[in-house]
N, CA and C of each residue as an Amber inpcrd file, in Angstrom:
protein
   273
 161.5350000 142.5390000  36.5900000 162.7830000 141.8610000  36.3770000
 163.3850000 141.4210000  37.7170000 163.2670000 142.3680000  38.7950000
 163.8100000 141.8770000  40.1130000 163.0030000 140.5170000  40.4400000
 161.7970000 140.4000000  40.4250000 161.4160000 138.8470000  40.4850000
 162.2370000 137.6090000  39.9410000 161.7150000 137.8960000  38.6300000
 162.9130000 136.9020000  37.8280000 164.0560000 137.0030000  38.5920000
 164.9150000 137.6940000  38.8130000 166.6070000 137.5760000  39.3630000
 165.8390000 137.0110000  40.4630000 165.2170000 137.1900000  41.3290000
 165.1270000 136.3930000  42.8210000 165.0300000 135.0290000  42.3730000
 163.9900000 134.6360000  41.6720000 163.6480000 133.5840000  41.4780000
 165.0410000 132.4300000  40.9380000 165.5370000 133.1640000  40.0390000
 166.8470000 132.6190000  39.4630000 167.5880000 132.1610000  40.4050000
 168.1600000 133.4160000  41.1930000 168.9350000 132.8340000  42.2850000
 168.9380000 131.8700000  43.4320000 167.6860000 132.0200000  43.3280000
 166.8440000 130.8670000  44.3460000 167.3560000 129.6380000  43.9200000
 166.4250000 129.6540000  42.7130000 166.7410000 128.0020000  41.8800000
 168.1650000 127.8880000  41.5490000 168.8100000 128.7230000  41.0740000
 170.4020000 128.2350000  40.5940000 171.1750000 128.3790000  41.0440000
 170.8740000 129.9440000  42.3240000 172.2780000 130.5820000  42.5940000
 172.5330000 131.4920000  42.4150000 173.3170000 132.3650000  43.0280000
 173.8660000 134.0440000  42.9090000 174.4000000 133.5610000  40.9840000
 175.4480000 132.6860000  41.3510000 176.4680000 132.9520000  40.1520000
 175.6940000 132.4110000  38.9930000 174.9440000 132.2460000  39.1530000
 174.5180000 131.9100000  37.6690000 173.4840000 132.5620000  36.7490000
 173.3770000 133.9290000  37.4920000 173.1090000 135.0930000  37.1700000
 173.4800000 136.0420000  37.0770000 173.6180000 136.8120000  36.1000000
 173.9850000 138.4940000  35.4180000 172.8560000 138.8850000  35.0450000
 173.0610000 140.6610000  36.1570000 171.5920000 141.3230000  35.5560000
 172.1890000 142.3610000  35.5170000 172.0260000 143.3110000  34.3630000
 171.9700000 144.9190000  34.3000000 170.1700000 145.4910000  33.5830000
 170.5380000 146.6770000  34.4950000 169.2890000 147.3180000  34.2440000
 169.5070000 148.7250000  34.3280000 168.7260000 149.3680000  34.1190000
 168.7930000 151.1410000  33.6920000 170.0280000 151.9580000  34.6750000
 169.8860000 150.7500000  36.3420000 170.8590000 151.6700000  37.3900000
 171.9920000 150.8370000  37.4970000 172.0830000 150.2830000  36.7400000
 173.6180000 149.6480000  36.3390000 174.6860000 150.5920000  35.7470000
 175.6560000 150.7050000  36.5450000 176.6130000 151.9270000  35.6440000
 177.2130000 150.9430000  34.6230000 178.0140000 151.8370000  33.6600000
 178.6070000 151.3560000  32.3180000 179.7130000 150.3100000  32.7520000
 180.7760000 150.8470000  34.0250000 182.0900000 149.9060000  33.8010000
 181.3000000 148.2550000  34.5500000 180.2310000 148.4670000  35.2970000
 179.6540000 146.9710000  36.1370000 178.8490000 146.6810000  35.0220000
 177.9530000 147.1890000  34.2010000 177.6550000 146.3560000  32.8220000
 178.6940000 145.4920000  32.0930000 180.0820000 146.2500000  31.8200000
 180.8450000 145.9320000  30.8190000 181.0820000 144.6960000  31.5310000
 181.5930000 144.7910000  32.9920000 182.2080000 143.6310000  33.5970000
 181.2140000 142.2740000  33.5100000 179.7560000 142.4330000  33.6760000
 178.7490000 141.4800000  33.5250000 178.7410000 140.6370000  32.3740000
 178.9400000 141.5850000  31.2390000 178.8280000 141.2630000  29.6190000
 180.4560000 140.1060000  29.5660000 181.5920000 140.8990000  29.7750000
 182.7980000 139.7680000  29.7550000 182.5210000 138.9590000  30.8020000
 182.0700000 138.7160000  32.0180000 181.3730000 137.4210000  32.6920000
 180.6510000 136.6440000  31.9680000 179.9040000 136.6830000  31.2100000
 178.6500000 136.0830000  30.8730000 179.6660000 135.4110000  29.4230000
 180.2630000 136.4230000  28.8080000 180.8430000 136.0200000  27.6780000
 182.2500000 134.9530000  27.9330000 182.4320000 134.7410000  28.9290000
 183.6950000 133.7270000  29.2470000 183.6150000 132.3410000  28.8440000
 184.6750000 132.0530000  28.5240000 184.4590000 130.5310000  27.9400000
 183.9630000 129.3610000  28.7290000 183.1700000 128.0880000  28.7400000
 182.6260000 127.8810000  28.8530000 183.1840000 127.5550000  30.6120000
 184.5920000 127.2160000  30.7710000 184.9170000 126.6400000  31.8250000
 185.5050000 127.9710000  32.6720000 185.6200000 129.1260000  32.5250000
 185.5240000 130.0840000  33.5680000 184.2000000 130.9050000  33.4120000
 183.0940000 130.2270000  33.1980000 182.0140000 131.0100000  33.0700000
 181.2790000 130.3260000  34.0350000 180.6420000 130.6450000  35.4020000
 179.3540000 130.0660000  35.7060000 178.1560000 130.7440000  35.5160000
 177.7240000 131.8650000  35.2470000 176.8990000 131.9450000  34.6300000
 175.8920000 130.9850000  34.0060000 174.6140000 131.2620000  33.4090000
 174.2360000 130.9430000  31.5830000 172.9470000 131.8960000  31.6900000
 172.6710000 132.5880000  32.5580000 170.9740000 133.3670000  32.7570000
 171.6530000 134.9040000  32.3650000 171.4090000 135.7430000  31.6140000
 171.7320000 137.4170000  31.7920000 170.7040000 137.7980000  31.5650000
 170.0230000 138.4750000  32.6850000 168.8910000 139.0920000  32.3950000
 169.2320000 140.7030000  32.3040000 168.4440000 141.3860000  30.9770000
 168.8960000 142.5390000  30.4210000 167.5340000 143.4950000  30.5720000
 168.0100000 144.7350000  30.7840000 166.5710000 145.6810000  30.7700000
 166.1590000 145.9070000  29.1700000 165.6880000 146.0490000  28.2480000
 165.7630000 146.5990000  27.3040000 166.4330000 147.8680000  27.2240000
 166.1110000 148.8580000  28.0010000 166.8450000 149.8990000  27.3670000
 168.4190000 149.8900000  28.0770000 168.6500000 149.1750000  28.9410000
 170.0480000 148.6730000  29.0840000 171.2330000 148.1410000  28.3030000
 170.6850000 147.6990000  27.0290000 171.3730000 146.9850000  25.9730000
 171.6680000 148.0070000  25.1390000 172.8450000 148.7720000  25.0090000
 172.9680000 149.5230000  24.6760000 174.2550000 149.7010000  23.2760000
 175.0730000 150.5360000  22.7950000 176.2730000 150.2740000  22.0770000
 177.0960000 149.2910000  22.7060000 177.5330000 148.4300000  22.5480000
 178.6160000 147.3160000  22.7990000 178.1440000 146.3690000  23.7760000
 176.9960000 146.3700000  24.2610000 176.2890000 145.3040000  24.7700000
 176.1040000 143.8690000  23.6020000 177.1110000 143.3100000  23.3710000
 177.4680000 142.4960000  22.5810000 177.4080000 140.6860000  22.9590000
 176.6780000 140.0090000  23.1750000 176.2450000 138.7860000  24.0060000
 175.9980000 137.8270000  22.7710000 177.6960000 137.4490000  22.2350000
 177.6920000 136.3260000  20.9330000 177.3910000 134.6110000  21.6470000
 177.4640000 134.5980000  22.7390000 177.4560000 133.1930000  23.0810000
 175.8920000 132.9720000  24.0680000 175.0560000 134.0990000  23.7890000
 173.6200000 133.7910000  23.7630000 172.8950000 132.4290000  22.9210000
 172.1150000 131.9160000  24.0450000 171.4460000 131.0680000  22.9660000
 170.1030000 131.0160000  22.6800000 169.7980000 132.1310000  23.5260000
 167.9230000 132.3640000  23.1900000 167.9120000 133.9640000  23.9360000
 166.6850000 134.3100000  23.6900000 166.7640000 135.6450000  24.2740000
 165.0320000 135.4430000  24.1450000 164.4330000 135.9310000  25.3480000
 163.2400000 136.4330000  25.6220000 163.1000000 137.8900000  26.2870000
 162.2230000 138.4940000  25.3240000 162.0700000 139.9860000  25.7790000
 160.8760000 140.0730000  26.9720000 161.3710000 140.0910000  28.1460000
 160.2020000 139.9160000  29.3200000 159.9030000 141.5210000  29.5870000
 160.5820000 142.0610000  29.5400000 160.1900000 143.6750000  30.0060000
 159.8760000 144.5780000  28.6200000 159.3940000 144.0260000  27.3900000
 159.7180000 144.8230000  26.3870000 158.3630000 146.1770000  26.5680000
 159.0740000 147.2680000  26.2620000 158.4240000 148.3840000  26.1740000
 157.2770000 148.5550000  25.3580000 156.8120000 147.5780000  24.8730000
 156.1460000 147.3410000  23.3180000 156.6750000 148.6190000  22.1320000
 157.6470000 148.8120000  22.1910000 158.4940000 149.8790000  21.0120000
 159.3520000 148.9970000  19.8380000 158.6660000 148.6180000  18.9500000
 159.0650000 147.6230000  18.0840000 160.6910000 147.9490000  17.8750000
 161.1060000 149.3320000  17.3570000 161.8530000 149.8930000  17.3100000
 163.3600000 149.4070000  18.4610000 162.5450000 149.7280000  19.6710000
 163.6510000 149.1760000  20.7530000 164.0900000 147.6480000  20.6110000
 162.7850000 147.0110000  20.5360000 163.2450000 145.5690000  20.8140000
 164.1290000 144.9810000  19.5600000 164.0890000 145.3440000  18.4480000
 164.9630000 145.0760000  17.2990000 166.0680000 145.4740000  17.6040000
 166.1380000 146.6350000  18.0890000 167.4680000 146.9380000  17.9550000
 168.4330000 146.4050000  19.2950000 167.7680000 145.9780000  20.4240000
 168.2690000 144.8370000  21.6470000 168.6010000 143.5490000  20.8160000
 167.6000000 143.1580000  19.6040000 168.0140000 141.3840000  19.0530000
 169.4090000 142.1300000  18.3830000 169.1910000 142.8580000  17.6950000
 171.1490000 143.1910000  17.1060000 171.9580000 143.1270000  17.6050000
 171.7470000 143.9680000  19.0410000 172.9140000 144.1760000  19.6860000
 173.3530000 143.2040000  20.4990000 171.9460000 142.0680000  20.8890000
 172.2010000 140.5830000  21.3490000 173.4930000 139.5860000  19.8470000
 173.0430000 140.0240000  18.7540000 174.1310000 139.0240000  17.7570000
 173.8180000 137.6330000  17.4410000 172.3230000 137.4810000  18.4190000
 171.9500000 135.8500000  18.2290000 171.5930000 135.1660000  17.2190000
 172.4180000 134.5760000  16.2520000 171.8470000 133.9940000  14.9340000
 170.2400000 133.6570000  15.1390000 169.6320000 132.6260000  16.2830000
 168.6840000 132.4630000  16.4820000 167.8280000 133.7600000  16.1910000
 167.8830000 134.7850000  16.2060000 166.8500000 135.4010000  15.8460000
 166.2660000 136.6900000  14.3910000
């Protein structure tokens, strides 16, 4: 996942990336999640890259518009329950 974020930032930019991952504490997750979730004109964002097991209770990301599982654990179990807690009609 640290690739991807380099790469991102490269091409787009610090701000247009949000990443939490396993050593992300809870209150800098929460703050990432209301970043990412801001309306369209205080948001620069549009990339959140998520660990799987990072997505946790209230990891809630309604203004997702695709989601690819790049790190998935192959735990069918986990990754279903990351598309829920993502909310993405798309899936």
């Amino acid at each position: 996942m640290a690739l991807l974020e380099e790469y991102a930032c490269e091409r787009f930019g610090a701000a247009a990336v949000e990443t939490v991952d396993g050593d992300t504490p809870a209150a800098a997750r929460h703050d990432a999640v209301q970043r990412f979730n801001a309306p369209d004109g205080d948001r620069a964002g549009f990339l959140f890259l998520g660990a799987t097991r990072c997505c946790g209770l209230g990891t809630n990301l309604p203004t997702v518009s695709s989601v690819v599982l790049f790190d998935s654990d192959w735990d069918a179990r986990a990754d279903i329950q990351v598309r829920m807690f993502l909310a993405s009609p798309q899936l």
